[in-house]
C-alpha positions as CSV (number, residue, x, y, z in Angstrom):
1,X,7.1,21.4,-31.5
2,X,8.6,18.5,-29.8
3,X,6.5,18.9,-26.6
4,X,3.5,19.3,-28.5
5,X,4.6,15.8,-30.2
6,X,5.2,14.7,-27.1
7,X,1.5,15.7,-25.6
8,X,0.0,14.0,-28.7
9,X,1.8,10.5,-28.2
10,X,0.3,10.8,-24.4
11,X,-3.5,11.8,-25.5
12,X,-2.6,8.3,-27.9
13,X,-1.8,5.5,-25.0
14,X,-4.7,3.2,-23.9
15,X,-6.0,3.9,-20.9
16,X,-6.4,1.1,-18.3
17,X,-8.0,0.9,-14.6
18,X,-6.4,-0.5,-12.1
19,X,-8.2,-1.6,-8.6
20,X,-6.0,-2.4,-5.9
21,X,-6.0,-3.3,-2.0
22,X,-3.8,-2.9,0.6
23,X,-3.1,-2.1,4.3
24,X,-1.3,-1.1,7.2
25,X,-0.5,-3.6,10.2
26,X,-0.1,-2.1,13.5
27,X,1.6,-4.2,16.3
28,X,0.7,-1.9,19.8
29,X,3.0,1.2,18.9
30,X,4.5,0.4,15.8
31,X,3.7,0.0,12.0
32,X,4.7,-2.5,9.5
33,X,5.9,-1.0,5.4
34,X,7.5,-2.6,2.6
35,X,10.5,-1.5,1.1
36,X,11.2,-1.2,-2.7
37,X,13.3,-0.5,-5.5
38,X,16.3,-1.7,-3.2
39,X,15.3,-0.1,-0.4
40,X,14.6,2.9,-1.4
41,X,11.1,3.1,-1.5
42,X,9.0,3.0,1.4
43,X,5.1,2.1,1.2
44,X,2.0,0.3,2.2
45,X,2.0,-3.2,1.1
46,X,-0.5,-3.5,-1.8
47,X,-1.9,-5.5,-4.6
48,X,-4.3,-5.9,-7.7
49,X,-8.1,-7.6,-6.2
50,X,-8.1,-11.5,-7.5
51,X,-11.1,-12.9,-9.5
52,X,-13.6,-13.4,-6.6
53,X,-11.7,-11.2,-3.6
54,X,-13.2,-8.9,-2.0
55,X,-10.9,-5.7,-1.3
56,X,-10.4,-7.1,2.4
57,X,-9.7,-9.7,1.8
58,X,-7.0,-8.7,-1.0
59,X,-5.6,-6.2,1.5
60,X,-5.0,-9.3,4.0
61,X,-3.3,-11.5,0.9
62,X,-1.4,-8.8,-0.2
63,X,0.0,-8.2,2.9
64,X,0.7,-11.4,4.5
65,X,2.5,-12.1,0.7
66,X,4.7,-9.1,0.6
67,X,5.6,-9.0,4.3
68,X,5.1,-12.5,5.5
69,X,3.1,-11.2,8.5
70,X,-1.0,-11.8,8.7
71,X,-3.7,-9.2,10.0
72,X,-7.2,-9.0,10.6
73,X,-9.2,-6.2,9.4
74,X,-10.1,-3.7,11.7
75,X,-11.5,-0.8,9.6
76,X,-11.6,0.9,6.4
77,X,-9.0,3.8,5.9
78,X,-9.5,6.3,3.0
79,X,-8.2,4.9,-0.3
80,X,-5.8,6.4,-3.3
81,X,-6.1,7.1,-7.1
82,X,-3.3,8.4,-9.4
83,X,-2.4,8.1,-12.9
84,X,1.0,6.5,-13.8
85,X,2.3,5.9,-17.6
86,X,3.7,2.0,-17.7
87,X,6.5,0.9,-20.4
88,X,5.7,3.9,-22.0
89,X,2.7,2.0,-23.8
90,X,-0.3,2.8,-21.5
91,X,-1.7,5.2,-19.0
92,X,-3.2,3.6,-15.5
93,X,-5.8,5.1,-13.3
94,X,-5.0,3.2,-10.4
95,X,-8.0,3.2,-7.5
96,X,-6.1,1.3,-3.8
97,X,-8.8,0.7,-1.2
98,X,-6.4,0.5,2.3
99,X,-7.8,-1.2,5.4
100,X,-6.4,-0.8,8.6
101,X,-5.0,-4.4,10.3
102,X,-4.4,-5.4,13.7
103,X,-1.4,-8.0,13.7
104,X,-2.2,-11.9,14.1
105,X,1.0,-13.7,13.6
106,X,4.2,-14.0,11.5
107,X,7.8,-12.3,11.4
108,X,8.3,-9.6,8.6
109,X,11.7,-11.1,8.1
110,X,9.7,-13.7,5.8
111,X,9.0,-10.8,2.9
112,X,8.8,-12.0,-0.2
113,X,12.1,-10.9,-2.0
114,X,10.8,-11.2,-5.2
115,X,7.9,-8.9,-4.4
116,X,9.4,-6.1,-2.1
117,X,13.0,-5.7,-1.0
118,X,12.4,-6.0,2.9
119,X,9.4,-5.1,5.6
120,X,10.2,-3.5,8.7
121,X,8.3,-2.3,11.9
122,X,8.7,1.5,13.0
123,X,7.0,3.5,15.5
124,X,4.6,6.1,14.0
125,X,6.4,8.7,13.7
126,X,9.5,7.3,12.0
127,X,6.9,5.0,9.7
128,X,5.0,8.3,8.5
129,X,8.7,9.7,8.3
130,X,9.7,7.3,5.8
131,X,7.1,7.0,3.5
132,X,8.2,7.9,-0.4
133,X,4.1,9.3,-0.9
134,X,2.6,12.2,0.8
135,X,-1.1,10.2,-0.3
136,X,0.1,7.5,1.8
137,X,1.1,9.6,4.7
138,X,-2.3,11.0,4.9
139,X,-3.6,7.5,5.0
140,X,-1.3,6.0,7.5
141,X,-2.0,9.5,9.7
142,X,-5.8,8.8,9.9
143,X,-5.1,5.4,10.3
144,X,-3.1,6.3,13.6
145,X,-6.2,8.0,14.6
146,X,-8.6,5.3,14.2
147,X,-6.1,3.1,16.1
148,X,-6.1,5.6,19.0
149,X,-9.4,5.4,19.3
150,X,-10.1,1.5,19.0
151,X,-6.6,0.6,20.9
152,X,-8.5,-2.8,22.1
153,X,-8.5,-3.8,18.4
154,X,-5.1,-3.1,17.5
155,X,-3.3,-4.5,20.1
């Protein structure tokens, strides 16, 4: 009886869409991720698409605001959805387009603390390693594989 109360309040929420952008920076051999919920969360820096953005152009934003570091767009990389439940008052399909970055300039010391609780650079392997979200790792694995085969463009 409870679960089936439970179910019920679910099939009730609002449902809202989310679109989001992100990316991953690679510097030569290693790969740039946020940290969060005091560190112990690690993922691709990403963020809802502004009024006017384009989802590059988000990805770039979102990045150089959460990590203080600023890429250039080097190609597409296969995007997310999930379904999350928020406050308890609505369900959100979220869509994140990710786009692959080769690093330009800036020092992920200059995160934005009240966005992320640090960045830090890792080699591949440790970066995949660490990453809270198997969807993620699948994105930052063909990313690895695009930047193999374009190694001019990511440095």
């Amino acid at each position: 009886m409870d679960s089936q109360r439970h179910l019920r309040g679910v099939g009730e929420l609002k449902t809202e869409y989310h679109r989001s952008a992100g990316g991953l920076v690679v510097d030569g051999s290693r790969i740039l991720l946020i940290s969060t919920q005091a560190g112990t969360r690690w993922q691709l820096p990403k963020g809802h698409i502004e009024a006017g953005e384009t989802p590059e152009q988000a990805a770039v934003r979102e990045v150089r605001e959460e990590t203080g570091v600023t890429g250039r767009v080097v190609a597409a990389l296969p995007g997310i959805e999930y379904w999350f439940v928020e406050k308890g008052e609505r369900r959100v399909h979220k869509r994140v387009d990710y786009f692959l970055l080769a690093y330009v300039s800036g020092d992920a010391a200059d995160f934005d603390a009240q966005e992320v609780s640090g960045a830090e650079w890792f080699s591949w392997e440790t970066g995949i390693a660490k990453l809270s979200f198997e969807n993620e790792r699948r994105v930052v694995r063909t990313a690895r594989e695009v930047a193999e085969s374009s190694r001019e463009a990511c440095g």
